[in-house]
C-alpha positions, 0 to 999 in steps of 0.5 A: 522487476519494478513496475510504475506508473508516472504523470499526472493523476489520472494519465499515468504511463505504465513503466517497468524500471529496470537497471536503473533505466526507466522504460515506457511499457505502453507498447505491452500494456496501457496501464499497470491493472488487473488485466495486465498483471494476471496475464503474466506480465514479467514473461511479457515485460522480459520478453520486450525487454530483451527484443528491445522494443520498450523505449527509455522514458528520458523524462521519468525523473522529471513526473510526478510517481503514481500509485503503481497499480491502476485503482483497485476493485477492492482495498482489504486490510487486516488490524493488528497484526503485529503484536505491539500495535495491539497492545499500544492500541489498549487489545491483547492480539487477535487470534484470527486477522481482523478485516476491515475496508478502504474504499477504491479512491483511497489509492493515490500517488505515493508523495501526493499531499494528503488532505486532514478530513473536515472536523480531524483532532485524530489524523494518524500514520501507518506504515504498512505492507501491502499485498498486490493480488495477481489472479482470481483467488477464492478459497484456497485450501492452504496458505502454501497456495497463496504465493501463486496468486500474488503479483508483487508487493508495495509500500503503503501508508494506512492513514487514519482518523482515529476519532472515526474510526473508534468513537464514531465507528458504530464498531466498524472501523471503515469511516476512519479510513476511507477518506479521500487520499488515505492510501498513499502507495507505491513509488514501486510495484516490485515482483516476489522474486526481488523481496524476502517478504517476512523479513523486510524492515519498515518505518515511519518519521514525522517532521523527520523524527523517527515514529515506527522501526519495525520488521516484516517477521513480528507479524502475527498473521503472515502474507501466506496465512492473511491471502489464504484467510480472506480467500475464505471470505472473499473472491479478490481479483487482479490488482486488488490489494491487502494491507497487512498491518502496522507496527507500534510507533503510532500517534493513537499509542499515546506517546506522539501527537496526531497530525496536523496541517504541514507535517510531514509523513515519510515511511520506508520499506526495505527494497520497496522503496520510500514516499513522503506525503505533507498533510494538509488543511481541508479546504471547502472547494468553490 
């Protein structure tokens, strides 16, 4: 099952998408949030499917795509997960997930244009998976426990300012990655029942040239595994959401240029869906 949130930044209707049909889920919920998907919302969505009381939203395609999830209490992320990155990035990989965070307002829409910070040389793309947490989750005890409290997956992208984030950083890495807009996600928020999660190909293109080409299974720390680890640290509650990670094919491995205003950032994930993002000057507001 797909889930969606369309309109304008801030008045998204909640949608479900299904048969190539798109249906207005306001009849069950008022918005695609923690509340809505730790309350067994593929029961509900079926069940009113089936009774045939969500209406068809005939102007879907005319909307503007939203984040599909509702903002996120908390957005965690895990470094250098697959092992080329690492090494691209100067590191050998790690041997225990590195954490770090995004700040809420990170998560926009997943075609919004993204705004290069005042002061950038270093804007950097990232293809990432992430993890949509559907139920309170607090030290599980294995990471065969970690599917029972997952709602679904989206694609991410975990744009970066890499000059914040590593010569600036004060060793966190945080500053590099909370600016305004610097999580692009969705179009889709899509059920686990619908994806092989650790065998999903994911890529990135710039100006459409091909940046990363990668597969969910080179991960070193895998869905199960990085749930279950910060559990251990961590309560996440419904909708929270965890980036797992990005391959090599970046611009801080040296090989490509770092963004600049007017490209054009396009990533993919296998049965997750695609966004596109122009990046743009930051301006002083009035």
């Amino acid at each position: 099952m797909k889930f969606a949130r369309l309109g304008d930044s801030g008045s998204e209707i909640p949608v479900v998408i299904a048969e190539d049909r798109t249906y207005d889920l306001r009849s069950v919920t008022s918005d695609v949030d923690g509340d809505f998907l730790a309350t067994d919302p593929v029961g509900r969505t079926r069940a009113a499917l089936d009774a045939g009381t969500l209406p068809e939203l005939v102007e879907a395609d005319a909307l503007r795509i939203g984040s599909p999830i509702a903002r996120p209490s908390a957005v965690i992320c895990v470094g250098q997960n697959y092992a080329a990155h690492a090494r691209e990035s100067g590191a050998e990989p790690p041997t225990v997930p590195i954490l770090f965070l995004k700040t809420p307002n990170t998560v926009v829409g997943p075609d919004d244009a993204v705004t290069i910070p005042r002061g950038s040389e270093k804007t950097d793309w990232e293809v990432e998976l992430g993890i949509v947490i559907g139920s309170r989750t607090a030290y599980l005890d294995s990471p065969a426990e970690s599917a029972a409290h997952i709602a679904g997956f989206v694609v991410c992208n975990d744009v970066s300012e890499r000059a914040f984030q590593m010569e600036v950083s004060g060793g966190q890495w945080s500053k590099g990655k909370a600016a305004f807009g610097f999580n692009p996600t969705g179009p889709w928020l899509v059920t686990p029942d619908e994806v092989d999660v650790q065998n999903l190909r994911l890529r990135s293109f710039v100006n459409g040239e091909p940046r990363q080409d990668s597969n969910t299974n080179d991960m070193i720390f895998s869905v199960a595994e990085i749930v279950h680890h910060i559990s251990q640290y961590m309560t996440l509650e419904p909708g929270d959401l965890i980036l797992t990670g990005t391959p090599q094919g970046v611009a801080f491995g040296g090989k490509f240029p770092y963004l600049r205003a007017g490209d054009v950032v396009e990533i993919d994930i296998e049965g997750l869906g695609g966004q596109r993002q122009e990046f743009k000057a930051w301006e002083a507001q009035a």
